[in-house]
MARBA-3410 file (N, C-alpha, C, O; in Angstrom, 1 decimal):
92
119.2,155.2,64.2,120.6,155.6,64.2,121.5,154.6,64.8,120.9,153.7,65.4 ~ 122.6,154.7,64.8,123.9,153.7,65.2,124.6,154.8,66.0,124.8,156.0,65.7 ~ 124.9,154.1,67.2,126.0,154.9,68.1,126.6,153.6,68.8,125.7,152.8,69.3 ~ 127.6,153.3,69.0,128.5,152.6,69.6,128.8,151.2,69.4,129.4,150.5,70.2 ~ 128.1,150.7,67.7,127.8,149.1,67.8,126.6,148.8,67.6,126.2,147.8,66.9
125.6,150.0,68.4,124.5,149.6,68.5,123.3,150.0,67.7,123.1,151.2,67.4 ~ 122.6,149.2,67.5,121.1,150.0,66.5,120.0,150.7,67.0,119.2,149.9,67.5 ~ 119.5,151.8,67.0,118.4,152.3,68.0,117.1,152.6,66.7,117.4,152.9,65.6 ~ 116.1,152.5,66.9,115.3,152.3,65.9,113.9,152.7,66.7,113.3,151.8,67.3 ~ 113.4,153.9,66.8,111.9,154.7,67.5,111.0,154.6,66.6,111.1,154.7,65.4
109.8,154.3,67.2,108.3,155.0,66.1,108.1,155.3,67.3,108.0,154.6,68.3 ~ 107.8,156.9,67.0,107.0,157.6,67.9,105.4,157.9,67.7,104.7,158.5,68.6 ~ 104.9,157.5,66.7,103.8,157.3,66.4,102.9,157.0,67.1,103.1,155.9,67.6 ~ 101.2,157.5,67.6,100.3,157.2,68.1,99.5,155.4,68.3,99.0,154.6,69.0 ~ 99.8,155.9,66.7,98.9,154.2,66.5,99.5,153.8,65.2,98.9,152.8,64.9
100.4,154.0,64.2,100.4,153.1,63.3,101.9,152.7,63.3,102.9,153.3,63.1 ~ 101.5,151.2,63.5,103.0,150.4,63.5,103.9,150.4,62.6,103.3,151.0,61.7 ~ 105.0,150.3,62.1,105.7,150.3,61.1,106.2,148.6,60.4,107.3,148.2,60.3 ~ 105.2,148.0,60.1,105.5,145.9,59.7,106.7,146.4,58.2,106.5,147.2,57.4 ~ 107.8,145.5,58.4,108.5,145.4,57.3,109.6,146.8,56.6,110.0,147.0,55.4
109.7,147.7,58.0,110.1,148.6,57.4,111.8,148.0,57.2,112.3,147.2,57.9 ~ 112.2,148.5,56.1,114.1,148.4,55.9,114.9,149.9,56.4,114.9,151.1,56.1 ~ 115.8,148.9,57.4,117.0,150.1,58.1,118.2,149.7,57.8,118.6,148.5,57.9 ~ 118.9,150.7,57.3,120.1,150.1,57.3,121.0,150.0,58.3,120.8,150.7,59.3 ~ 122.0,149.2,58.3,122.7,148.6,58.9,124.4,149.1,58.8,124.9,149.1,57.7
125.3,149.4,59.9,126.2,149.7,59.5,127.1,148.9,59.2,128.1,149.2,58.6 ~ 126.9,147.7,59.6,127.6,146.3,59.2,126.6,144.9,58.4,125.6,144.3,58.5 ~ 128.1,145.0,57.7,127.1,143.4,56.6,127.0,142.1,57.9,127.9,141.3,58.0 ~ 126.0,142.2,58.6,125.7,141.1,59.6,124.7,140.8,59.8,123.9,141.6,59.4 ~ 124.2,139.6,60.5,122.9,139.5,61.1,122.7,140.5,62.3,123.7,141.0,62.6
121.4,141.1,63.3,121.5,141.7,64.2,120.5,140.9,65.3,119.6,140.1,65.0 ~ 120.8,141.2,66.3,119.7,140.5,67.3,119.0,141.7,68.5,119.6,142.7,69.0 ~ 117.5,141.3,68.9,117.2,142.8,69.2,117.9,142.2,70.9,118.3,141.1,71.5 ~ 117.7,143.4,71.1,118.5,143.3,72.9,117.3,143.9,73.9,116.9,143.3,75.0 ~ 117.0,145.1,73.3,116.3,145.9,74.0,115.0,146.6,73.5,115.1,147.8,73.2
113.7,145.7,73.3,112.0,146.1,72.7,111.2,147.0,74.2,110.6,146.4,75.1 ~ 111.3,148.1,74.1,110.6,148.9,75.5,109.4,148.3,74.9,108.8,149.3,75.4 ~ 108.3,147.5,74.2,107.1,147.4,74.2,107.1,145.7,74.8,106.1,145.1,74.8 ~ 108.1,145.2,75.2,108.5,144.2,75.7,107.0,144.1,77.3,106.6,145.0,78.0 ~ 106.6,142.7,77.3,106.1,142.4,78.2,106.8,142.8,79.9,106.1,143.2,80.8
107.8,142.6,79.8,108.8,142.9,81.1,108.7,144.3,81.3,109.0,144.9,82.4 ~ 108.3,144.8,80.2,108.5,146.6,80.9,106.3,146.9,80.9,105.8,148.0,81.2 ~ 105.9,145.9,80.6,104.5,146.1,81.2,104.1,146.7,79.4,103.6,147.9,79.3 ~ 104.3,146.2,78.4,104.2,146.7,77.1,103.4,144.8,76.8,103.4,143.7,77.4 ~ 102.9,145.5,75.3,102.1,144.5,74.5,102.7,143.7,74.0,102.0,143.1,73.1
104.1,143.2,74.1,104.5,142.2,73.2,104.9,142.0,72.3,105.3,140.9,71.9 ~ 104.7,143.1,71.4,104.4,142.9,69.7,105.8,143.4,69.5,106.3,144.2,70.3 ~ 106.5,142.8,68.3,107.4,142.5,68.0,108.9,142.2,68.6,110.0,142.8,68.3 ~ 108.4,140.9,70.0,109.7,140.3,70.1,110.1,139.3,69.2,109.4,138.5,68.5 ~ 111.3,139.4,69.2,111.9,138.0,68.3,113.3,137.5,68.7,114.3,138.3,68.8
113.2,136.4,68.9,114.7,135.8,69.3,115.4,135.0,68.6,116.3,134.2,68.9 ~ 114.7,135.7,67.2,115.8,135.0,66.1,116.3,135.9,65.6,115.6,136.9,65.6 ~ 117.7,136.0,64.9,118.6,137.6,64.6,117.9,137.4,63.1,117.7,136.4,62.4 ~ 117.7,138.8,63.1,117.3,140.0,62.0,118.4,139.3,60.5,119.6,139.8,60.6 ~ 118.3,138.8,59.7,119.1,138.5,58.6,119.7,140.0,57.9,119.0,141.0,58.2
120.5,140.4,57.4,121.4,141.6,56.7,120.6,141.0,55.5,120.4,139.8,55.4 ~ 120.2,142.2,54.3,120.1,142.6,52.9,121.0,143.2,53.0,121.6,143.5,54.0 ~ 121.5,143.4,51.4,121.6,144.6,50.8,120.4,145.5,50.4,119.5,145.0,49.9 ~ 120.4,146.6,50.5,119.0,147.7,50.4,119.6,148.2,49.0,118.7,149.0,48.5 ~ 121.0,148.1,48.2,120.9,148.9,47.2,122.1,150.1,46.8,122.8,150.6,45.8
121.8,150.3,48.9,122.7,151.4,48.7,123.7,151.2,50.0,124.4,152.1,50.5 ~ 123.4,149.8,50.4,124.2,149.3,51.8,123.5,148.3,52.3,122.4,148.1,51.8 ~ 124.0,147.6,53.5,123.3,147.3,54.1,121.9,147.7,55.0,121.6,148.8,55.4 ~ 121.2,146.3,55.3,119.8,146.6,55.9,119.5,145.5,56.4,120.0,144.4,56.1 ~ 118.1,145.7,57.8,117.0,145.0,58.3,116.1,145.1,57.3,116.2,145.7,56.3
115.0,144.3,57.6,113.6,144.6,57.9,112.9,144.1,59.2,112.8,142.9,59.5 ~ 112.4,145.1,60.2,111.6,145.0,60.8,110.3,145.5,61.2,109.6,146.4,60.7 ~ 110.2,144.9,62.0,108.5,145.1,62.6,108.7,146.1,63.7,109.4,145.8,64.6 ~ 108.1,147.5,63.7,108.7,148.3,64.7,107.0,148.7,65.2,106.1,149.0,64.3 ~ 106.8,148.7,66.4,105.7,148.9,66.7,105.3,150.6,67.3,106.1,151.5,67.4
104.0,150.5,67.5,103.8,152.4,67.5,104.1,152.1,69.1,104.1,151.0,69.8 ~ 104.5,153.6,69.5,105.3,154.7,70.8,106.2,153.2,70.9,105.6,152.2,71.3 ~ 107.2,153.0,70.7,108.6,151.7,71.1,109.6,152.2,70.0,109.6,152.8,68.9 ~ 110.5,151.5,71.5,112.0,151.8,71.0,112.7,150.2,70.7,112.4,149.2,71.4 ~ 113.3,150.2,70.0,114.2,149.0,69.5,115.7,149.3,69.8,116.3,150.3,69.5
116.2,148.2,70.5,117.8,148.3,70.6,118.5,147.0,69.7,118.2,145.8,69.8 ~ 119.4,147.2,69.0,119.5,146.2,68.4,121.5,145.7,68.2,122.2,146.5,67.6 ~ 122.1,144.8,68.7,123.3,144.7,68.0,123.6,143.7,67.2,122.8,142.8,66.9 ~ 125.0,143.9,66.7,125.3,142.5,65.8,125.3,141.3,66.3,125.8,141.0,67.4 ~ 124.7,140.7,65.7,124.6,139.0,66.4,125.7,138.4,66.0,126.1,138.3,64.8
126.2,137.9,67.1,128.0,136.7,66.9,127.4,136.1,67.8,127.0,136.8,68.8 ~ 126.8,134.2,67.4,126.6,133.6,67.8,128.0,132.6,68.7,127.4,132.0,69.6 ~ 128.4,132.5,68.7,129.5,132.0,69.3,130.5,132.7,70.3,131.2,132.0,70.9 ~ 130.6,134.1,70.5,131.0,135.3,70.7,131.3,135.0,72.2,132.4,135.3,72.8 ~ 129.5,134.1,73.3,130.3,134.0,74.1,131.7,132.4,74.7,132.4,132.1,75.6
131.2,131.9,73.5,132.6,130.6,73.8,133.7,131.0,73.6,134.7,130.8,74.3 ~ 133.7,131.9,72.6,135.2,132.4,72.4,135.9,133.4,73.0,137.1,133.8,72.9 ~ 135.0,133.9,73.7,135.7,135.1,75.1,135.8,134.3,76.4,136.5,134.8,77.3 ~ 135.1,132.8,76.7,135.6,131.8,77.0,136.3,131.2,77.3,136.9,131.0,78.4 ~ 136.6,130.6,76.2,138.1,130.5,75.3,139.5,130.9,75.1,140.5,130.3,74.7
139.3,132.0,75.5,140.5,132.8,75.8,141.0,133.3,77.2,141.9,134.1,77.4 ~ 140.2,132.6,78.0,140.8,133.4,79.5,141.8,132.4,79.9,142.5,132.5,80.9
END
């Protein structure tokens, strides 16, 4: 689901990961994840960080990801603006 900007993306699932699933997106953008609770930092396995932004499809019926969502993790994700912080920079 989307609330504020942001993308939240759960598998509550025991054991089976979700590789390649497509979410849509509420904007035609790249996204970058921010927040993987299976993240090594929170004492989690690792499995699916990435620090390269998520490319936008079209799914057909809007925009979309695909990702790698792993079982019991949460995913936080927003739009990626690579430049976003020079130009708030930029403006002071």
């Amino acid at each position: 689901f989307a609330r504020a900007g942001l993308l939240f993306a759960v598998n509550l699932h025991p054991h089976r990961s979700r590789p390649g699933i497509r979410v849509p997106v509420p904007q035609r953008c790249d996204w970058k994840l921010h927040l993987n609770t299976d993240s090594v930092a929170f004492e989690g396995h690792g499995r699916g960080e990435a620090d390269a932004p998520f490319p936008w499809t079209d799914l057909g019926d809007g925009p979309g990801i695909a990702l790698y969502l792993p079982s019991r993790c949460g995913l936080v994700l927003a739009p990626h603006r690579p430049n976003a912080s020079a130009t708030s920079r930029s403006r002071r």
